[in-house]
C-alpha positions as CSV (number, residue, x, y, z in Angstrom):
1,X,55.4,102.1,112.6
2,X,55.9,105.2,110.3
3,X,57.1,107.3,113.4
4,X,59.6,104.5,114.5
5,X,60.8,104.2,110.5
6,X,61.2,108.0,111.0
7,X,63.3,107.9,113.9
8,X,65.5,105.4,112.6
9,X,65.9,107.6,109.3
10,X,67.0,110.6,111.6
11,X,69.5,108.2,113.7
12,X,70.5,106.9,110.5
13,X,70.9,110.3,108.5
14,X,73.1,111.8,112.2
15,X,75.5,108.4,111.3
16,X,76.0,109.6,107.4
17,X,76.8,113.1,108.4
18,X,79.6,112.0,111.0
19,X,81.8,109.9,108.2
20,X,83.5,110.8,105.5
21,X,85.6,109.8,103.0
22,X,89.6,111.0,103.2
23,X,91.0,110.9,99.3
24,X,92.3,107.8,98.3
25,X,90.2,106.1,101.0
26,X,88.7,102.7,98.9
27,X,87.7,101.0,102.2
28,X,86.9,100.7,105.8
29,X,87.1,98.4,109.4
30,X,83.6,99.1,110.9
31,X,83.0,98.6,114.5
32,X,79.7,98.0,117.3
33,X,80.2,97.4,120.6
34,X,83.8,97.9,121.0
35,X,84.9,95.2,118.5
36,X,85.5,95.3,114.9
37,X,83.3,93.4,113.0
38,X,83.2,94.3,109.4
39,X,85.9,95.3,106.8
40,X,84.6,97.1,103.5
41,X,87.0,97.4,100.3
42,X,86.3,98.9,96.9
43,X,89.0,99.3,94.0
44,X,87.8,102.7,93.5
45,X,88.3,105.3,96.4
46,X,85.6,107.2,93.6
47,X,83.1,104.2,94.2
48,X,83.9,103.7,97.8
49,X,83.5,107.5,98.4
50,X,79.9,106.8,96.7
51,X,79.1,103.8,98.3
52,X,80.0,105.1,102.1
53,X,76.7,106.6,102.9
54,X,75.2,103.1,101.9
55,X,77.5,101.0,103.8
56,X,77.6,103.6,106.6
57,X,73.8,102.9,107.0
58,X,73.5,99.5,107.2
59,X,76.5,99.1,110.1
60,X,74.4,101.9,111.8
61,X,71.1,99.8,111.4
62,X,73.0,97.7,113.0
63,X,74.1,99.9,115.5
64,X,70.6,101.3,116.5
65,X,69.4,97.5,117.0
66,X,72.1,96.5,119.5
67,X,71.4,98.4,122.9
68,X,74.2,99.7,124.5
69,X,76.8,103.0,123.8
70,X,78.5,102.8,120.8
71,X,80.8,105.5,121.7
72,X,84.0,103.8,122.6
73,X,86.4,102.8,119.9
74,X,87.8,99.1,120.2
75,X,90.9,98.7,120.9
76,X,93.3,98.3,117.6
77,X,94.5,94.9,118.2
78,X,90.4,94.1,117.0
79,X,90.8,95.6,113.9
80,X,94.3,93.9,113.1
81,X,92.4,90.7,114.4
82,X,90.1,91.3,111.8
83,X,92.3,92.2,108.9
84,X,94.5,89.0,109.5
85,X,91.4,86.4,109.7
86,X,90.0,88.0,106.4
87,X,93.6,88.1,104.8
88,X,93.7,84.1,106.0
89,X,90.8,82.8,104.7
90,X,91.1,80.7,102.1
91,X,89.8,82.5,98.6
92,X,89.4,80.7,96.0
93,X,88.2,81.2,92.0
94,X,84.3,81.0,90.9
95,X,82.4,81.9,87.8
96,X,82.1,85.2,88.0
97,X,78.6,86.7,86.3
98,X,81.1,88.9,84.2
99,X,83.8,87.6,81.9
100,X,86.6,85.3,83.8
101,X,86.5,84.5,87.8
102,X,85.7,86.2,90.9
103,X,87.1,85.2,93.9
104,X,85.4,84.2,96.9
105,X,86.5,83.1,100.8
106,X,84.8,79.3,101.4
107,X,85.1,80.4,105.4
108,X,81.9,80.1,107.3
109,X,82.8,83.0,109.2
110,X,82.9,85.6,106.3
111,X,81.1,86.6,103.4
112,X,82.4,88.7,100.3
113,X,84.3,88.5,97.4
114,X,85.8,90.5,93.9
115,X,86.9,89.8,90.9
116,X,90.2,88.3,90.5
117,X,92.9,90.5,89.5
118,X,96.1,89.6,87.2
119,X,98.3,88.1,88.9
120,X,96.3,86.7,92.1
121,X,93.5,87.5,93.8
122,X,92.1,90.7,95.4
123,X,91.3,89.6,99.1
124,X,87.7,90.1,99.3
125,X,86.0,92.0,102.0
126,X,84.9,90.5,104.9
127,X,82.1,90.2,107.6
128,X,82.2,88.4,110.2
129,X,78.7,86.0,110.5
């Protein structure tokens, strides 16, 4: 088990070192097996830069699960699949553990949510279930 743990660490640490944040970047469309099928945003291109390894690392668990070659890139009309289900789902306003509201997508098919800006909402991220 250890030896298999540290396999997975090496596979996983090769995934961190290929990514990077550009500046400005605050978010991400991740993909496995050719299709799209999670979308990251921060409000901070500072916390998103922090974050990425993270994030990076569970997608690539992901990744190491599914058999296959992860090489090829889907094609773009998945990611702007993607962004337009997410931007569609209906968000809506819950207590949020801070002060005020957070909102939140009541879609089956996504989870993820942020705290409501002035104004409107912030569209929360989304992943596909």
């Amino acid at each position: 088990m250890a030896d298999l743990f540290r396999h997975a660490e090496t596979a996983l640490e090769t995934y961190v070192q290929a990514f990077s944040a550009v500046p400005g970047q605050a978010g991400a469309i991740f993909a496995l097996g050719g299709r799209a099928v999670g979308l990251e945003v921060l409000f901070s291109p500072d916390t998103f830069a922090k974050l990425l390894p993270k994030l990076i690392r569970s997608y690539a668990l992901d990744a190491i699960e599914i058999p296959g070659d992860h090489s090829p890139l889907p094609p773009s009309d998945s990611a702007v699949s993607l962004l337009r289900q997410v931007a569609a789902a209906d968000v809506r306003g819950i207590p949020g553990r801070r002060p005020g509201e957070d909102a939140a997508t009541s879609d089956q098919r996504y989870r993820g949510g942020g705290p409501l800006g002035r104004g409107g909402t912030h569209p929360p991220g989304g992943v596909p279930q």
